[in-house]
C-alpha positions as CSV (number, residue, x, y, z in Angstrom):
1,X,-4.2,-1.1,20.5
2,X,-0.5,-0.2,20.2
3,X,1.8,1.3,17.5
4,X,3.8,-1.7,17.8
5,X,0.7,-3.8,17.1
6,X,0.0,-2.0,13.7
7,X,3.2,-0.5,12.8
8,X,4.7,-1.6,9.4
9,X,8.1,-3.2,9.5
10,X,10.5,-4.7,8.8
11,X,11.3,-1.0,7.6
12,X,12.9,-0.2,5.0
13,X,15.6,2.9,5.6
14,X,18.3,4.5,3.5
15,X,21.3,6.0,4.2
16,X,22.0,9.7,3.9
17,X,24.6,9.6,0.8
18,X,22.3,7.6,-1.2
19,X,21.4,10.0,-4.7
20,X,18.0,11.1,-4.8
21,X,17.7,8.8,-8.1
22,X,18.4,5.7,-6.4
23,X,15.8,6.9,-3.5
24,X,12.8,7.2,-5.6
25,X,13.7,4.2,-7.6
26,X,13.5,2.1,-4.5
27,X,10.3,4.0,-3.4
28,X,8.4,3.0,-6.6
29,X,10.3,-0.4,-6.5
30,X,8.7,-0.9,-2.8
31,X,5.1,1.3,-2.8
32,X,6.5,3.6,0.1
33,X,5.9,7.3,0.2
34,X,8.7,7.7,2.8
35,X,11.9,6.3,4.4
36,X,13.9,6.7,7.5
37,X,17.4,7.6,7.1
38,X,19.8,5.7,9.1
39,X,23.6,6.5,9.6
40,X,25.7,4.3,11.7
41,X,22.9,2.4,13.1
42,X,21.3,6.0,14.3
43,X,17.8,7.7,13.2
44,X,19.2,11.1,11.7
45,X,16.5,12.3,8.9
46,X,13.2,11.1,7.2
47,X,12.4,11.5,3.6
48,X,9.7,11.1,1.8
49,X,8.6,10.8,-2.1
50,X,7.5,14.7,-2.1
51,X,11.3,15.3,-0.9
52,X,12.8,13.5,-3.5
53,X,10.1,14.7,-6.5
54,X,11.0,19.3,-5.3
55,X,14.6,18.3,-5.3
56,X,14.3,17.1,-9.0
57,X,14.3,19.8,-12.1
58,X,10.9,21.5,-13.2
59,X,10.1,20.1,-16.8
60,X,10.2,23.4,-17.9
61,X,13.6,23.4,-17.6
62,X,16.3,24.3,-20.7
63,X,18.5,22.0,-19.2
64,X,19.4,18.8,-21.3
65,X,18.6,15.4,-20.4
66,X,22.4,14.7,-19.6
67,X,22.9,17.7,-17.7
68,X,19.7,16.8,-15.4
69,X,20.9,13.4,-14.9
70,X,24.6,15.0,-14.2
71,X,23.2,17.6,-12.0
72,X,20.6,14.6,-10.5
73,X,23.3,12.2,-9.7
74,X,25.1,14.8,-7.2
75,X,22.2,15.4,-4.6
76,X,21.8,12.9,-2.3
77,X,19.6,12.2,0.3
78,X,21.5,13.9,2.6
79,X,20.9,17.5,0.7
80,X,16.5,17.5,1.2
81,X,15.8,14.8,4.2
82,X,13.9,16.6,7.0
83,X,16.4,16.2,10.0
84,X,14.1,17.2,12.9
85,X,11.9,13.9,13.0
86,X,9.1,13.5,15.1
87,X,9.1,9.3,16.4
88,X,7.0,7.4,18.5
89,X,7.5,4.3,20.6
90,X,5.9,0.7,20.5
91,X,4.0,1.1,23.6
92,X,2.6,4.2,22.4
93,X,-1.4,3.9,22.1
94,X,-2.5,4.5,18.4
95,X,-4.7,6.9,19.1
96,X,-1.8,9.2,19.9
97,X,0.2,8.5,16.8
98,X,-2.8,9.6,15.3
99,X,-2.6,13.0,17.0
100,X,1.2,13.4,16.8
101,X,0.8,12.9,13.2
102,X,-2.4,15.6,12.6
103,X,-0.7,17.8,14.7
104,X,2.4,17.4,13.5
105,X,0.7,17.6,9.7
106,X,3.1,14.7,8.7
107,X,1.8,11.1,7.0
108,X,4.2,9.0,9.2
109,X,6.4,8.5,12.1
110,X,9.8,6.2,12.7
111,X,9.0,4.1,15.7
112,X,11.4,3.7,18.5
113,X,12.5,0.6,20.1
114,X,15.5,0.8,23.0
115,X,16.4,3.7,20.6
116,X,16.6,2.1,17.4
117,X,13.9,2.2,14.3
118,X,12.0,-0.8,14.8
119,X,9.5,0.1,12.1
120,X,7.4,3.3,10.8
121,X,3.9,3.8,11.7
122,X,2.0,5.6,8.1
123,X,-1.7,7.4,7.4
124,X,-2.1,4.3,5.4
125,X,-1.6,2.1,8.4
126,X,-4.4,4.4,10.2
127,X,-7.1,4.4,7.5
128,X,-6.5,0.3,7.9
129,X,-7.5,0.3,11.7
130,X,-10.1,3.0,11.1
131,X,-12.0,0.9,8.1
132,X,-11.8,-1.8,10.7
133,X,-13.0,-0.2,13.8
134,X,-16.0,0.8,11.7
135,X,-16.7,-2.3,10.8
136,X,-16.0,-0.9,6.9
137,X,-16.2,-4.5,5.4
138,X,-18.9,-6.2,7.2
139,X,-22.2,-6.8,6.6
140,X,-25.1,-5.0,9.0
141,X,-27.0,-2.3,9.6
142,X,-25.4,0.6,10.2
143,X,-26.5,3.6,12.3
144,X,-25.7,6.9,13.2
145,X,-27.7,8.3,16.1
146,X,-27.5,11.3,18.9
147,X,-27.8,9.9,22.1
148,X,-28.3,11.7,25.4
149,X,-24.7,12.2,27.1
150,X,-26.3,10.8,30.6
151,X,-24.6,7.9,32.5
152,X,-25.9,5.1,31.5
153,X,-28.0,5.8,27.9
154,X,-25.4,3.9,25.4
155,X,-25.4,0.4,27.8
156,X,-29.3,1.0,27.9
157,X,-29.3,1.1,24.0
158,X,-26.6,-1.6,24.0
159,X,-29.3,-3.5,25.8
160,X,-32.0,-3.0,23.8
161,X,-30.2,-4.0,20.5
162,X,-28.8,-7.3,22.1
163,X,-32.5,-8.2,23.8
164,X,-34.1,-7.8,20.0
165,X,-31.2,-10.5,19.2
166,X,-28.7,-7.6,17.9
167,X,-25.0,-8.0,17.6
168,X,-22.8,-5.0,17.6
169,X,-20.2,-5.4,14.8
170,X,-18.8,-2.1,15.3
171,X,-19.6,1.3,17.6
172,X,-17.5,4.6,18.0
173,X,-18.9,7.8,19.2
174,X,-17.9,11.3,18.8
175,X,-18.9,15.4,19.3
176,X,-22.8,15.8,19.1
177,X,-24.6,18.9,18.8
178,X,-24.1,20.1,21.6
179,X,-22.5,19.2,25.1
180,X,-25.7,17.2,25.7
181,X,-25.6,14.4,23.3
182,X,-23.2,12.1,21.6
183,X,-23.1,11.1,17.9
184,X,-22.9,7.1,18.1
185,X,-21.9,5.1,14.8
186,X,-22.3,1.5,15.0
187,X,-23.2,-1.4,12.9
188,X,-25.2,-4.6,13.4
189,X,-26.2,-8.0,12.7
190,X,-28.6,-10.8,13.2
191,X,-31.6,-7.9,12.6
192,X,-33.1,-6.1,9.9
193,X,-33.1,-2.9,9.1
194,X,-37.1,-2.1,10.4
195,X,-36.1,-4.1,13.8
196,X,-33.2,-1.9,14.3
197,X,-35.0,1.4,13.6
198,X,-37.9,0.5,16.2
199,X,-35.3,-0.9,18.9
200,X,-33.5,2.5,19.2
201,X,-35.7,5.1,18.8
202,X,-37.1,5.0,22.8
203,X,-32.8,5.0,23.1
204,X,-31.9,8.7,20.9
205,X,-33.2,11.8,20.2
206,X,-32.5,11.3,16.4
207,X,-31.4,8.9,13.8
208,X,-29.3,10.9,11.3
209,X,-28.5,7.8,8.7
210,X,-29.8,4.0,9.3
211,X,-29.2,2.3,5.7
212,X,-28.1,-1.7,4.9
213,X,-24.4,-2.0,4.2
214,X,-24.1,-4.7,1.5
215,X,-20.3,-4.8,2.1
């Protein structure tokens, strides 16, 4: 899967002298949290709503509601969009967005095409693929499990659910306890609960959650 698979676009981008007024106005108008800012056809800042909301006057402040609005109308984009932006390509694997983005500690990335914004890639967009690579709004049994980190244990449990007439809706792994096991997380169908419990167990040296997902 690619970040130009998954990416949202078209985007929607602003341009650096727009006031900060007329920025969050078009945020809330659109349901974005942030916006690339484009100058003569050229990527030069990001901004995003929590940009905007700092550069806006405390509501403890004295000041009057025509002075804010004065003092309001004469910062612009320009003034509080982060200039050193962190992008990403369409060809990149999302996986590595994902990484960029955590290590990075930003929600979202511009995404590059023959250099030119082509769309933005957003948390949001990753908590979609993640709900359906676990399989978040299917129906099955769903399992966590350690499994011995030996060539060849997860096809032999793959095997045993798909003999007992098993189909895997979903499966990810990740860390176990220690370097000898795995944590696997899948989900199944076309068996119960019981079925699924007494397939595996010859398979793992624990089941840490088995429970029914009813959606």
């Amino acid at each position: 899967m690619l970040v130009g698979d998954r990416m949202s676009h078209p985007v929607i981008t602003i341009s650096p002298g727009l006031p900060i007024t007329e920025a969050l106005n078009l945020m809330r108008k659109e349901h974005i949290r942030r916006m690339p800012v484009i100058e003569d056809g050229e990527l030069v800042g990001i901004i995003s709503d929590k940009d905007l909301l700092n550069a806006s006057p405390s509501p403890a402040t004295s000041l009057s509601i025509w002075e804010m609005n004065y003092l309001l109308s004469k910062i612009t984009v320009d003034d509080v969009m982060t200039r050193e932006v962190s992008t990403i390509s369409t060809d990149t694997p999302i996986e590595e967005a994902a990484r960029i983005m955590t290590d990075n500690k930003v929600g979202g990335l511009p995404v590059m095409k023959n250099e030119r914004v082509v769309g933005i890639i957003t948390e949001t967009d990753l908590f979609k693929i993640f709900l359906e690579l676990m399989g978040a709004r299917d129906l099955g049994v769903r399992v966590t499990a350690l499994v011995p980190d030996k060539v060849g244990e997860l096809a032999a449990l793959a095997k045993a659910i798909a003999e007992a007439g098993g189909n895997f809706v979903s499966f990810g792994q990740t860390a176990g306890e220690d370097p000898s096991n795995r944590a696997v997380t899948f989900k199944v169908t076309g068996i119960d609960e019981d079925q699924v419990r007494a397939v595996i167990e010859p398979h793992v040296e624990d089941i840490e959650d088995i429970r029914t997902s009813s959606s």
